[in-house]
C-alpha positions as CSV (number, residue, x, y, z in Angstrom):
1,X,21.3,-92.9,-52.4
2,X,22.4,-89.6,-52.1
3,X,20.6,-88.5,-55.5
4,X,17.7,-89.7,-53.3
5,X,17.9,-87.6,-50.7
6,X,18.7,-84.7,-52.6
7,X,15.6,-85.5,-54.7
8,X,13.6,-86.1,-51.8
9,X,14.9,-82.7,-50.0
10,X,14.1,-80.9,-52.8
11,X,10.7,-81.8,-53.4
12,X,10.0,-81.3,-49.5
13,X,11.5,-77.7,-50.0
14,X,8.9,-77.3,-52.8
15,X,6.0,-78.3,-50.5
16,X,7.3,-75.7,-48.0
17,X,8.0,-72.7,-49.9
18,X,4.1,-73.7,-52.1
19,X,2.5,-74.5,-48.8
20,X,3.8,-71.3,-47.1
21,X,3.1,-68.8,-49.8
22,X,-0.3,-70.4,-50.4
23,X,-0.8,-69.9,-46.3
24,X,0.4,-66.2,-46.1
25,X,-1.6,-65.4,-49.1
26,X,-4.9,-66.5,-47.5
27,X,-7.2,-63.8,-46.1
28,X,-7.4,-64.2,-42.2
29,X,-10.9,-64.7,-42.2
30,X,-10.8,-67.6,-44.6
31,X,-7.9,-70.1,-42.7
32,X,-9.8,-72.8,-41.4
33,X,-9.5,-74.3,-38.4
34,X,-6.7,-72.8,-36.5
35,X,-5.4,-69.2,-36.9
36,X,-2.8,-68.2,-39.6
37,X,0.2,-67.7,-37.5
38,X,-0.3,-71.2,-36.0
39,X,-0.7,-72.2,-39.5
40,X,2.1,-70.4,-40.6
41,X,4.7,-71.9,-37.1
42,X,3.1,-75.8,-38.2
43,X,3.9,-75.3,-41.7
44,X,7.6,-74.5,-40.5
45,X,8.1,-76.7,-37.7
46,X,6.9,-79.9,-39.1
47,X,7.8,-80.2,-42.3
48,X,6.9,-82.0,-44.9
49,X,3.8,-83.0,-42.7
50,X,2.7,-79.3,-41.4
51,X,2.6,-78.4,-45.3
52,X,0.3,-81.6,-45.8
53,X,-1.6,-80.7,-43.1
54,X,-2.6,-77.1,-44.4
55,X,-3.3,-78.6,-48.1
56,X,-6.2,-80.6,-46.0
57,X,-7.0,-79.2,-43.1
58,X,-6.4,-75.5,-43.1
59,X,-6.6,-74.4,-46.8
60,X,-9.8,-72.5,-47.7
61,X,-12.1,-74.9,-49.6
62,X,-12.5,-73.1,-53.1
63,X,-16.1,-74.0,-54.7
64,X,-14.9,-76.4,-57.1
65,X,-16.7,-76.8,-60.4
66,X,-18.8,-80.2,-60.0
67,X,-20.6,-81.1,-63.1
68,X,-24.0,-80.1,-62.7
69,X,-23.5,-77.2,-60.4
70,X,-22.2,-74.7,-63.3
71,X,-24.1,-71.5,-64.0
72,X,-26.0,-71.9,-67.2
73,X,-27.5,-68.8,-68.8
74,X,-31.6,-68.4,-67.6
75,X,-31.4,-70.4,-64.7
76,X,-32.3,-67.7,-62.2
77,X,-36.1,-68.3,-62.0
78,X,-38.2,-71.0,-62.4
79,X,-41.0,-70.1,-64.5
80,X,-43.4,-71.0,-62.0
81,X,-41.7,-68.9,-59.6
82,X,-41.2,-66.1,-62.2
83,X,-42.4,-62.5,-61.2
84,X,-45.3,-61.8,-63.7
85,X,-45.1,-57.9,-63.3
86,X,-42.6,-55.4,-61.7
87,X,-43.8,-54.2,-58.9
88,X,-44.2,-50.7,-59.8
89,X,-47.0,-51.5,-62.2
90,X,-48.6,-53.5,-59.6
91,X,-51.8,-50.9,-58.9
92,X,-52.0,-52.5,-55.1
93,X,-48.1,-52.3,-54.5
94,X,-48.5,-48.2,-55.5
95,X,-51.8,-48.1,-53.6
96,X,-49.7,-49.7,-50.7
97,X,-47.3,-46.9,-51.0
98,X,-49.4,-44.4,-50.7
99,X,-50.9,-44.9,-47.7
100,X,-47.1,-45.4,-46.4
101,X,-46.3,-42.2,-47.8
102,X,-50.0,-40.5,-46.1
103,X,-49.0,-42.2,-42.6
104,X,-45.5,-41.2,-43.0
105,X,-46.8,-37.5,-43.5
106,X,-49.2,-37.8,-40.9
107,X,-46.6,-38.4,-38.2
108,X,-44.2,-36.2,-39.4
109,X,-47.2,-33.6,-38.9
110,X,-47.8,-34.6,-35.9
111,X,-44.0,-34.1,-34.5
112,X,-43.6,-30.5,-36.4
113,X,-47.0,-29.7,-34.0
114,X,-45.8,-31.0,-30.9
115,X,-42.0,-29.2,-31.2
116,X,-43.7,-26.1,-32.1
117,X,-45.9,-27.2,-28.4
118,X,-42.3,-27.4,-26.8
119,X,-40.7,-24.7,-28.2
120,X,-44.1,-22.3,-27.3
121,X,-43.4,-23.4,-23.2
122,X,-40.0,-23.2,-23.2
123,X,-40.5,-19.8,-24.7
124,X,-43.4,-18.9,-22.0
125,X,-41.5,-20.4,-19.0
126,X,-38.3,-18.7,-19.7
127,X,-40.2,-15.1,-20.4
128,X,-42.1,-16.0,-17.0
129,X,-38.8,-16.9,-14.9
130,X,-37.6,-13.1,-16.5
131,X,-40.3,-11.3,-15.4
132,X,-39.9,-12.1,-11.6
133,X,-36.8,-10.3,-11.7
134,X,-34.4,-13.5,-12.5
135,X,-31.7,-13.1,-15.1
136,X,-32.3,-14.5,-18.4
137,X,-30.8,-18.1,-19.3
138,X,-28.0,-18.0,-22.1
């Protein structure tokens, strides 16, 4: 009997030291259910059970590899889904960016003219605000 519970006190000192490492070793962000120091206070409180408990409930679930689902070399695109061309050969993809690049300089034009606006009547007010016998700003 006692080989029993020596057995059996070993084995649930296994589960707790796997079950604890395993928890501490887990990213935050991946612990499931409950945060990791709760995880970590059930795992020690309640053993053998809190250790059980993480295995199921807690514990990341790792993709696991289900037949079928493995990667298999050329399985990116369905043919029928295929890109035929890259898109920098495509002549209406580069027509498409040039008018994006034309607008985009267009704009920027447009800005350049209207700071150089702003700059020309700051320029004019402060020489105005001078001449009336006013100190200079700066």
């Amino acid at each position: 009997m006692v080989r029993l519970y020596g057995l059996l006190f070993l084995v649930n000192l296994a589960l707790l030291v796997v079950a604890l490492i395993d928890c501490l070793s887990t990213d935050e962000d991946e612990v499931r259910n409950l945060p990791k120091i709760a995880w970590v206070f059930i795992i020690l409180l309640f053993s053998p059970v809190g250790a059980i408990v993480w295995f199921v409930a807690g514990r990341p679930q790792r993709a696991g590899a289900r037949p079928g689902a493995a990667w298999r070399p050329g399985s990116g695109f369905p043919e029928a889904t295929r890109p035929q061309r890259a898109p920098d050969d495509d002549p209406e993809f580069l027509r498409g960016l040039a008018k994006s690049r034309r607008d985009d300089e267009e704009m920027f034009s447009k800005w350049e003219a209207d700071l150089r606006r702003r700059e020309d009547e700051l320029r004019r007010r402060e020489e105005g605000e001078d001449g009336e016998g006013r100190p200079p700003l700066g």
